[in-house]
ZAMARGU-4260 file (C-alpha; in steps of 0.2 Angstrom, whole numbers, plus 5000, padded with zeros to 4 digits):
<rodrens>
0) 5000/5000/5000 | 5008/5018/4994 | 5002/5032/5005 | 5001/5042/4988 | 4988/5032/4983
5) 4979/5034/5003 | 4979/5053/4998 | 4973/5052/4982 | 4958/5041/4987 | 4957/5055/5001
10) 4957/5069/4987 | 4942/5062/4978 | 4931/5055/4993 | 4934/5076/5001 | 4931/5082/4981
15) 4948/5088/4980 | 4948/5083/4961 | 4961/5097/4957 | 4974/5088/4969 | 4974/5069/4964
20) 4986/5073/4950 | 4998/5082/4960 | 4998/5070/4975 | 5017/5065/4975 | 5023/5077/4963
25) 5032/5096/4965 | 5018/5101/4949 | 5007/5108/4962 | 5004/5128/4968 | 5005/5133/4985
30) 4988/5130/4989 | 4988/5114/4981 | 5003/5108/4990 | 4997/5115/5009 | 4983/5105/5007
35) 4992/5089/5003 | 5000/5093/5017 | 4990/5093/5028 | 4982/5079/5022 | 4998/5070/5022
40) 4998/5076/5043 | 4981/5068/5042 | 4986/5050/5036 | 5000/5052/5049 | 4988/5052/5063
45) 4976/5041/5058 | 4989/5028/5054 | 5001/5030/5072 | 4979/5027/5078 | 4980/5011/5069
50) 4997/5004/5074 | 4995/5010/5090 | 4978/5005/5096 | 4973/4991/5082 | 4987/4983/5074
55) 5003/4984/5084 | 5022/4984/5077 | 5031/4972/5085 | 5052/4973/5087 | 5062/4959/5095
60) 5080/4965/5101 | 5091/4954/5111 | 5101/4968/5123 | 5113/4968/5137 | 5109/4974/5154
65) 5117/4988/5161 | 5121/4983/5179 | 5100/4976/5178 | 5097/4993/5168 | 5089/4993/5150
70) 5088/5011/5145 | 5076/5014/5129 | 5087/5024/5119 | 5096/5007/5118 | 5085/4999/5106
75) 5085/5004/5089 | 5066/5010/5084 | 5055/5021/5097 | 5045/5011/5110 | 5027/5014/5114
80) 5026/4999/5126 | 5036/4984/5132 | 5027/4966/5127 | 5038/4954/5137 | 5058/4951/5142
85) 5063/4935/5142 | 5081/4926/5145 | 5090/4914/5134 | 5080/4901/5138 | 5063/4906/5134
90) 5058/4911/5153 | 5049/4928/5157 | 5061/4940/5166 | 5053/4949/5178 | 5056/4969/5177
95) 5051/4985/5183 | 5046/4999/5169 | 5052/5018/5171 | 5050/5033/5161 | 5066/5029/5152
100) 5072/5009/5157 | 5068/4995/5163 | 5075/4987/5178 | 5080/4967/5178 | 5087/4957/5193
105) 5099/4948/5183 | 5112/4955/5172 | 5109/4945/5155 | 5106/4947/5141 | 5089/4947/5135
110) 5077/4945/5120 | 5064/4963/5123 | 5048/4960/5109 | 5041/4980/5110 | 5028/4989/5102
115) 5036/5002/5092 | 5026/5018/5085 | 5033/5019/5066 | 5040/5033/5057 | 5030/5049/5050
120) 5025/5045/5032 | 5031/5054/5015 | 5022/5055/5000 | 5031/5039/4992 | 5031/5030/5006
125) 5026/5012/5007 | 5013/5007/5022 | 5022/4989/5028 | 5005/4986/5041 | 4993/4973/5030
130) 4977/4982/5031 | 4962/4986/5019 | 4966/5005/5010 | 4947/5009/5014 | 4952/5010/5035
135) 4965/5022/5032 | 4956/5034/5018 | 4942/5033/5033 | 4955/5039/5046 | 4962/5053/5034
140) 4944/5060/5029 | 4940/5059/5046 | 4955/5070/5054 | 4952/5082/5040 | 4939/5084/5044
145) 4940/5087/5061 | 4954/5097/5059 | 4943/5110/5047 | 4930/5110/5062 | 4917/5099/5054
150) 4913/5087/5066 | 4894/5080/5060 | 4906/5075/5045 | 4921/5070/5054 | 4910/5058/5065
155) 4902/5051/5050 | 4920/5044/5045 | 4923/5042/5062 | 4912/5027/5063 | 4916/5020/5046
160) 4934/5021/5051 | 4932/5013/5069 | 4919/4998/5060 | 4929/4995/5047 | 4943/4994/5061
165) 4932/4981/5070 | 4928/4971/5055 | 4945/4967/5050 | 4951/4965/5069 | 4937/4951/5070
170) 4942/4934/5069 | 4938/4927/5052 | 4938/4906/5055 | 4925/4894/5048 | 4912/4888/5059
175) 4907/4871/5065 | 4891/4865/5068 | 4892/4847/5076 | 4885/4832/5066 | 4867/4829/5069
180) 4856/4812/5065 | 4841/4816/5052 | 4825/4814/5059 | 4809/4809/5051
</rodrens>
């Protein structure tokens, strides 16, 4: 999924018509490219929403303590939360979260799996996160719209967004009915 493509979905469902061919090109005026951008703001927003509430990144690091001390400017993307710490073995590591480490009684070295909030987006930019176009062209319709102080609109998108958020999150197996005798 290309965010240019997010944006120029964006362009036709807000009637932006004027935009769509400009979306990822320098071809556009002033006015043309301040709007992209803040579009482009918009699709940021929506998707961190995504990633950070629906359909988290995960990292694994394996790291060295620091006399029991992990300090998160040790790992190599930004962390939003700490899933689990566990030794060399497989076992949980207990551990106390601050505002900028964690705290381990031993002084290993441990695998960390961490929810990470990605990168702002560019124009260009491919969307890694395997989900329907359609949740985030909701999300950026919605933020621009309540960023221009629409909100009867912006609510509108707002529940598409979230239900169509809830309809992919759902779990999507076959169900089984149990074998029943036919009776006459």
């Amino acid at each position: 999924m290309n965010i240019n493509n997010i944006i120029k979905l964006s362009c036709k469902i807000l009637g932006f018509d004027d935009l769509v061919d400009v979306v990822g090109t320098e071809n556009g005026d002033d006015i043309q490219n301040a709007k992209l951008d803040i579009l482009l703001s918009c699709a940021n927003l929506a998707y961190e929403e995504i990633v950070t509430e629906y359909i988290p990144i995960l990292v694994e690091e394996t790291v060295s303590s620091d006399n029991g001390l992990i300090y998160f400017d040790s790992f190599s993307k930004p962390i939003s939360g700490i899933i689990s710490v566990k030794n060399h073995s497989g076992r949980n590591v207990p551990y106390l979260q601050s505002v900028d480490h964690i705290k381990l009684n031993s002084q290993d070295q441990v695998d960390v799996v961490y929810q990470t909030i990605p990168e702002p987006l560019e124009f260009g930019d491919e969307i890694s996160v395997i989900f329907p176009d359609r949740v985030l062209v909701y999300g950026v319709v919605r933020e621009f719209y309540f960023f221009q102080g629409q909100s009867d609109e912006a609510l509108l998108y707002e529940n598409r967004f979230k239900d169509s958020l809830v309809s992919f999150m759902r779990k999507k197996s076959l169900i089984k009915l149990p074998k029943r005798p036919w009776k006459f």
